[in-house]
C-alpha positions, -999 to +999 in steps of 0.1 A: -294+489+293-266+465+279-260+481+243-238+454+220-219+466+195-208+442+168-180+435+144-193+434+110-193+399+091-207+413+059-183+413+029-155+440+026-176+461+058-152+477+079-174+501+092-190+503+129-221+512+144-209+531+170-173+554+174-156+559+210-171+592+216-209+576+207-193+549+234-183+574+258-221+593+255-241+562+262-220+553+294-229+593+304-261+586+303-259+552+327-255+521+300-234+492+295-220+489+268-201+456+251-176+457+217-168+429+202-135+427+194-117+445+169-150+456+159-137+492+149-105+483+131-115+487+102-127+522+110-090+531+129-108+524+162-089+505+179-096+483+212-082+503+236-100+535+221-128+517+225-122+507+265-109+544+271-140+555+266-158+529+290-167+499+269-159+463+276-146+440+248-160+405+242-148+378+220-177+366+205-209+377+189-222+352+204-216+363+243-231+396+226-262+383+216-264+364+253-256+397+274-270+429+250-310+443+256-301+458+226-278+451+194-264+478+170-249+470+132-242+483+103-258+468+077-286+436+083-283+405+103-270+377+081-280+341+082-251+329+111-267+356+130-305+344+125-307+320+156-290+342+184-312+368+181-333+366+215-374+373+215-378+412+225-342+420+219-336+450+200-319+452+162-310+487+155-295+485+125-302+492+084-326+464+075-340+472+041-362+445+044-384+449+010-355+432-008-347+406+014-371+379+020-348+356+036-343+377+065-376+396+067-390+360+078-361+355+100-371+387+119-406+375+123-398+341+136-369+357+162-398+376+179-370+404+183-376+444+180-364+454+146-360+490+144-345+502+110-323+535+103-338+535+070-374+542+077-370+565+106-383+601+093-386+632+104-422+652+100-409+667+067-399+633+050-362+637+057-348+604+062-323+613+087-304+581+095-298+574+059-288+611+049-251+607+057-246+575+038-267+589+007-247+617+008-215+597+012-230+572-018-239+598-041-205+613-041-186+584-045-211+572-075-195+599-094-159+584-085-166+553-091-184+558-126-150+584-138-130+552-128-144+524-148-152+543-179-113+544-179-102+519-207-079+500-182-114+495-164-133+481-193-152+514-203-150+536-233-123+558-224-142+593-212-125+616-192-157+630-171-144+668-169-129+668-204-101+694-213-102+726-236-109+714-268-128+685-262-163+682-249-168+669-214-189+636-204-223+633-195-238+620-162-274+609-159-289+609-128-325+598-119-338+608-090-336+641-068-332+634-035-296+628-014-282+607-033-288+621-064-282+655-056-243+647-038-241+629-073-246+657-091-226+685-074-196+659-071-201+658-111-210+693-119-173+701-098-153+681-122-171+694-150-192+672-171-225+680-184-249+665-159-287+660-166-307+659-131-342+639-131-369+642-105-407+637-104-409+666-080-415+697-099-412+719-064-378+703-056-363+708-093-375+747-085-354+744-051-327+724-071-325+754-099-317+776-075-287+754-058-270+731-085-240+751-109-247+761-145-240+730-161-266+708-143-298+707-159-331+697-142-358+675-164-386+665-148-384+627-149-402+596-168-400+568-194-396+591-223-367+611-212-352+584-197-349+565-229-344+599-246-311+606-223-296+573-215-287+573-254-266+602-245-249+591-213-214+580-203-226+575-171-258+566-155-266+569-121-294+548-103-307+577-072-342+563-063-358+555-030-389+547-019-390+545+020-391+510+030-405+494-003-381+479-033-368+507-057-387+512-091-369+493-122-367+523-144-342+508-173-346+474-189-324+456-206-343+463-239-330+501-232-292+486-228-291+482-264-294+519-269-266+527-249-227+539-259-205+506-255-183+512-225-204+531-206-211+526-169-242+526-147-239+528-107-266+513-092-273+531-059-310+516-049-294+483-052-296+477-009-335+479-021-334+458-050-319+479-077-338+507-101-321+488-134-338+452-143-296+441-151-288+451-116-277+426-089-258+431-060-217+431-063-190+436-038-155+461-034-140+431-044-153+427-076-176+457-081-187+457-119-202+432-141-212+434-182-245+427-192-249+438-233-213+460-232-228+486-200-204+479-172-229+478-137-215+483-109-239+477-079-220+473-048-241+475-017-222+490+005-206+520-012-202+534+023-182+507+035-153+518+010-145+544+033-156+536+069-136+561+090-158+591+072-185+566+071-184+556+107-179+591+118-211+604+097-237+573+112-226+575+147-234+613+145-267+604+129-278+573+150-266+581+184-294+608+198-320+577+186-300+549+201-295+570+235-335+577+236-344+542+228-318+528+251-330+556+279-366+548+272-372+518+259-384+509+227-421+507+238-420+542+256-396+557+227-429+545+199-452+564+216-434+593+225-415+600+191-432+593+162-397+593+141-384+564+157-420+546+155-415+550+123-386+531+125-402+500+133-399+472+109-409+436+128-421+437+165-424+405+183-438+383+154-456+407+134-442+431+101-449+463+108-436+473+072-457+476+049-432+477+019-420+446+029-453+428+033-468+443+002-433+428-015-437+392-001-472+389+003-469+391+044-499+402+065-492+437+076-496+449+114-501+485+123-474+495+141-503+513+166-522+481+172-496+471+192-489+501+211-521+513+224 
């Protein structure tokens, strides 16, 4: 199979979907596979590492498109990419198509194979494509909030860990899973007083036994969250759903209760944020005000640092990308039910039902089209 490997167009993403070594393993097992050029700068990959390893380099996305059976990204096909996808080519790539209309139609009407990291899970719920960026996420939430509730950034001037004497900050983070718990250990480590919400009363029991002293576990809901956000110098967004749009846990009604200067970090924002004040920002300009709460909601945290980044998702997303590519997509459905999962649009018809329940699509069972 011809696997193409793109350059990505989205703002500030240097990242790439595959490394040289993930190159090097897919022309072991007997594919072609085509870079587009200077795709993995960005990453430190350069061309030649890329040809050492047995790919070939093309020019254009467009000669990509033309020549792959199969097309790997980063993040989502944007709108100059709509029109080359080919009917029954495969998109391997994070979709998250419950917060984007735009492109969830796009899909449809391509009649392509739309297979997305997000969604593929494992029989215990793990979502193991989207692990390594949580975890890198989560821990750089906790950078990222310490740096803008610096004065110089606009916030109020908290130093997270605090010093002898003075009492450290506090970190809020809702949600237990990945994200929230790489959140939290980053903060616990520089010392703040970190409160640690979840739903999931058996996996604040596993958490208790895991997470340092000065992390406590709540289980979560409206009234603590109102209750603690009063408190916090920094809030941190950690909610997923699988494959539907994140739950809007804060309204701008709560803002008001809020210290002035502090700073919420939006992490669901790729499905549509957990905050009603929340839209999507960039590395460029990664924090807006809304009633004196700095956001920031950039939705590609990864992308800040791509050569850990890249590293991480090619070490996640190769085994699945060699089995579909060795397989095929049909025969890779019905013989491993994690990358079924993975299936988000199949020739004309959404096979997500986050995304259909969000826009009001008619829903195909993934099954119906198998057997």
């Amino acid at each position: 199979m011809h696997i193409g490997i793109l350059k990505e167009i989205k703002i500030e993403e240097n990242r790439v979907a595959m490394t040289p070594a993930g190159v090097e393993v897919m022309c072991e097992n007997g594919h072609t596979v085509l870079v587009e050029k200077n795709a993995g700068v960005g990453s430190g990959f350069d061309n030649q590492a890329f040809i050492k390893s047995g790919a070939e380099i093309i020019n254009t996305p467009e000669e990509i498109y033309d020549r792959a059976k199969m097309i790997m990204h980063v993040k989502e096909p944007l709108a100059s990419e709509y029109d080359l996808i080919k009917p029954d080519q495969i998109i391997f790539t994070y979709l998250h198509l419950a917060a984007a209309e735009k492109l969830t139609r796009a899909l449809i009407k391509s009649r392509a194979v739309c297979i997305a990291y997000e969604t593929i899970q494992k029989k215990d719920g793990t979502l193991p494509l989207l692990t390594p960026m949580s975890e890198v996420a989560g821990r750089m939430a906790v950078q990222q909030g310490a740096r803008f509730l610096e004065t110089a950034e606009g916030g109020q001037g908290v130093l997270l860990g605090g010093v002898p004497g003075v009492e450290p900050g506090i970190i809020l983070v809702i949600g237990g899973g990945v994200v929230g718990t790489n959140a939290a250990r980053i903060a616990c480590g520089m010392g703040a007083r970190v409160y640690l919400l979840d739903m999931n009363l058996d996996r604040l029991r596993y958490l208790d036994d895991v997470m340092p002293g000065n992390c406590t576990l709540l289980i979560s809901g409206p009234a603590i969250i109102r209750k603690k956000i009063k408190e916090a110098d920094v809030v941190i967004g950690a909610v997923l759903i699988p494959g539907a749009k994140a739950p809007r846990l804060i309204t701008r009604d709560m803002l008001s209760t809020m210290k002035q200067g502090a700073v919420i970090v939006d992490v669901a924002i790729d499905q549509g944020g957990c905050f009603e004040t929340s839209r999507p920002t960039t590395h460029a300009e990664p924090t807006y005000i809304v009633d004196g709460i700095i956001h920031y909601c950039v939705a590609n945290m990864p992308g800040a640092v791509p050569k850990t980044s890249t590293m991480a998702l090619t070490n996640a997303t190769l085994p699945y990308a060699v089995e579909i590519a060795n397989k095929g997509w049909k025969n890779a459905f019905m013989e491993n039910h994690e990358i079924k999962l993975g299936a988000n649009v199949i020739r004309g018809k959404l096979t997500s039902q986050g995304a259909a329940k969000a826009f009001g699509l008619e829903y195909v069972n993934i099954d119906d089209l198998l057997y």
